[in-house]
Every structure is written in C-alpha cells, then in structure tokens.
C-alpha distance (Angstrom), angle and dihedral (degrees) to the residues before:
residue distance angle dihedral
X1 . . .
X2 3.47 . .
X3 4.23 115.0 .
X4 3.97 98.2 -175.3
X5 3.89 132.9 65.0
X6 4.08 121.5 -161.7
X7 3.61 115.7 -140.8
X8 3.95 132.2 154.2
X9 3.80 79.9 9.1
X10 3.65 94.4 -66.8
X11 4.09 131.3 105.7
X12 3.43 117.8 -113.0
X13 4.12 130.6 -177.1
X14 4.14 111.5 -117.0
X15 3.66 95.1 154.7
X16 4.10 110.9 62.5
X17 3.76 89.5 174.5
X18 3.74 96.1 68.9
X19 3.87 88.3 38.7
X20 3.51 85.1 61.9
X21 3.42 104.7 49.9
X22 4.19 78.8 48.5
X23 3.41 91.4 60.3
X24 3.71 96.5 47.7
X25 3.69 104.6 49.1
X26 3.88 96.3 44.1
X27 4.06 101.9 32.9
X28 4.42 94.0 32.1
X29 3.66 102.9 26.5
X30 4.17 111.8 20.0
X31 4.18 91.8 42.7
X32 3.86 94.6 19.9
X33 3.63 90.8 -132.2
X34 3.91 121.6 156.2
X35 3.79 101.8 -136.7
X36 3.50 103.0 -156.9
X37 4.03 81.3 70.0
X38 3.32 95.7 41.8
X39 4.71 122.1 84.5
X40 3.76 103.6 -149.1
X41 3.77 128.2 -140.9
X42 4.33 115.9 -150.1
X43 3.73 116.2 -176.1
X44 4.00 109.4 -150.5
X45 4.20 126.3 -163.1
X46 3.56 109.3 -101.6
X47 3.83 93.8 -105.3
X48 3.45 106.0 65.8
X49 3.81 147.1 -179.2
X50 3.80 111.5 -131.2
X51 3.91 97.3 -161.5
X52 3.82 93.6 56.7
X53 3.97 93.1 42.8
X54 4.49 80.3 54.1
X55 3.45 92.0 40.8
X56 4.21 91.5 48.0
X57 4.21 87.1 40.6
X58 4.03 84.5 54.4
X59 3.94 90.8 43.3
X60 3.56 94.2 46.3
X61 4.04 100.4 37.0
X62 4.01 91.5 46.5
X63 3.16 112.9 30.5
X64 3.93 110.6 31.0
X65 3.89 85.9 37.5
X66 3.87 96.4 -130.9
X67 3.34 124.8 178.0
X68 3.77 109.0 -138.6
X69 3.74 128.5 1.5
X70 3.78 119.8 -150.0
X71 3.71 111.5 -175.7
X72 4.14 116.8 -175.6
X73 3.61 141.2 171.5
X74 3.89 122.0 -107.8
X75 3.21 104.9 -127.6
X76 3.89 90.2 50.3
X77 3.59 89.7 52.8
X78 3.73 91.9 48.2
X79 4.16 91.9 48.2
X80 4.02 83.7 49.5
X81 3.88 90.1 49.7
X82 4.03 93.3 53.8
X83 4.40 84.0 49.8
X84 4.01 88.3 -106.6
X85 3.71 124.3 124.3
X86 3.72 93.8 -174.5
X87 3.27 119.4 44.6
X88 4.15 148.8 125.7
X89 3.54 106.6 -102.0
X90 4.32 110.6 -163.6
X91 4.26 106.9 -172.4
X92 3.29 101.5 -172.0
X93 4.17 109.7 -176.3
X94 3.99 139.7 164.0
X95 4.02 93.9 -62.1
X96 3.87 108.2 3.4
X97 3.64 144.9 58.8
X98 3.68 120.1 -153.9
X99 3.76 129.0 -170.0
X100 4.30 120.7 -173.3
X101 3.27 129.6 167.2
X102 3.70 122.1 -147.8
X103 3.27 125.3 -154.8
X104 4.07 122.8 -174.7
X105 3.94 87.1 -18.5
X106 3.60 95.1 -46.0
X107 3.73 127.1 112.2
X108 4.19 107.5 -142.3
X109 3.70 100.3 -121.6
X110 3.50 99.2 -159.8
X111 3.93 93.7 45.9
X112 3.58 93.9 56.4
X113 4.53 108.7 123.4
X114 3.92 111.6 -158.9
X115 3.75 118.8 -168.9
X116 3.68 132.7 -164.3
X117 3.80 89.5 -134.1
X118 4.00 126.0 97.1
X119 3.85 142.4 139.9
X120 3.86 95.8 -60.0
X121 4.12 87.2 57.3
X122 3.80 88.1 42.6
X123 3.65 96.2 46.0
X124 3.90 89.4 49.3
X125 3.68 98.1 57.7
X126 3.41 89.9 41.5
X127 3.70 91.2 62.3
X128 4.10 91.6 41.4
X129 4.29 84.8 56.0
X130 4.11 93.1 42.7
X131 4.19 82.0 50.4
X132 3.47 99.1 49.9
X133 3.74 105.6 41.0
C-alpha cells in the first residue's frame, strides 16, 4: 500500500492510514515515546502545497492527539543548523535543484528558483566526459 503521491516533483501524503501506522511504529514502538506528550517538529521542501500541510496539521492534531505541531522549511532549518538566519540555501538532490533564500529565519517564497537538474543529470554527463576523453 503505497502512503505517498509525487506531483510537481515533490512527495506528498494521500494515504493517512499508512501514515499512521508510520507514526506509531517509529514514534510509539521504535523510540517508545507516548505522543500525546510529545510536540513534533516536520521539515517541508521549500515549495510547498498548503492543503496537504492543513490536511497533515488536521491528521496529526486530531487524530494522533499531538500536542504541538511545528512545521518548517528545509532550507531554513539547514541555514539555522550552520548558526545563520539569513542565508542562500542550494538543495541540490537526484532530479532537482533548489535555491531559497532566507532571510531572518524566513525562506522568501516568491524568490525561491527550482531546476530540473540534480545528481542523476550530473552523474550522467560526468560519465559521457570520463567516456570520451
């Protein structure tokens, strides 16, 4: 049973059943946490789709009974983790390129530069210059 969805190139949950079985076997059972004691942090890509994060909130506020919900971008929480509050941020991954800037802990939404380039396009030239020379 599948419990994510890729669209615009990013993953998104459709299946809340599966998340919730997720959620219980690696917060209750794996770090023998009780969740409704326990505030929860979620790091989200940059681009984002603001009916999932509210449906996820919902999902995550009424059914798994957390306390608090924190829900951040990733490249604010990686300027934060290199003591910056304003910063460029480049995530580069398999198929994408993403470039935020953050400024005083925020990432600019409408600044944000998404390419269609990543490691597996990288590593595939690569191999077509090692070939040829």
């Amino acid at each position: 049973m599948v419990s994510l969805t890729k669209s615009n190139a990013y993953w998104t949950v459709v299946n809340f059943d599966v998340m919730e079985e997720l959620i219980d076997k690696s917060i209750c059972k794996r770090l023998m946490m009780n969740q409704k004691e326990t505030p929860l942090i979620i790091a989200e890509n940059s681009i984002h789709n603001k009916d999932a994060r509210l449906k996820l909130t919902e999902f995550l506020f009424e059914k798994e009974e957390f306390p608090a919900v924190f829900i951040c971008k990733d490249s604010v929480l990686s300027a934060f983790a290199c003591g910056r509050t304003t910063a460029l941020v480049l995530d580069s991954g398999y198929k994408t390129t993403t470039a935020t800037p953050v400024h005083d802990g925020y990432a600019l939404q409408k600044c944000i530069i998404r390419h269609n380039v990543g490691g597996d396009t990288l590593t595939k030239m690569l191999e077509k210059y090692l070939k040829e020379n």
